[in-house]
C-alpha positions, 0 to 999 in steps of 0.5 A: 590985207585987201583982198582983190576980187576974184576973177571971173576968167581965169587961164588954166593949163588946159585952156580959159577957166571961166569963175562963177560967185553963187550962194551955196552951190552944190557938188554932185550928191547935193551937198553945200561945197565952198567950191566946185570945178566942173571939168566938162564945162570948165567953171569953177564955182566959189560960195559967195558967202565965204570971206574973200581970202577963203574965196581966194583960198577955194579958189586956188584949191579948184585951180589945182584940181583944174591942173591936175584934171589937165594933166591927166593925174585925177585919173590915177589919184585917190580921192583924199590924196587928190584934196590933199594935193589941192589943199596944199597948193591953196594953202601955198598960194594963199600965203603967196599972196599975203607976201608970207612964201618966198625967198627971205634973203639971198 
């Protein structure tokens, strides 16, 4: 399959979603992270060194945390059930894409 390129806008729920594409970005203690959402400025940041489906897969997890911090529901999660819930909906999406999720028969 031939990935698309990532977008670099994206609308989410609480409004546009600017994506950035940068060598190792960093989360908040320093470390190198695949992907980072920043919700005061609302960008989504993805590792350019990644393969682009991982890109895409990075992408959509930071998608989620975006709903989620939207909805209000970062508020009242724990950390580890927050990514869980992200990795989750990555890993759907992804497989959305690949045509690989959906209905088989009617």
């Amino acid at each position: 399959m031939s990935w698309p390129p990532i977008p670099t806008l994206v609308r989410g729920a609480g409004g546009p979603i600017k994506v950035r594409v940068r060598v190792r970005p960093r989360g908040t203690d320093g470390e190198e992270v695949w992907g980072l959402w920043d919700d005061a400025r609302r960008i989504i940041t993805l590792d350019k060194s990644a393969s682009r489906v991982h890109q895409w897969r990075v992408l959509f997890h930071e998608l989620a945390h975006a709903a989620l911090n939207d909805a209000g529901l970062e508020n009242v999660l724990e950390q580890k059930a927050a990514e869980t819930i992200c990795d989750a909906l990555a890993t759907a999406r992804v497989q959305e894409m690949r045509g690989e999720l959906g209905i088989i028969d009617s």
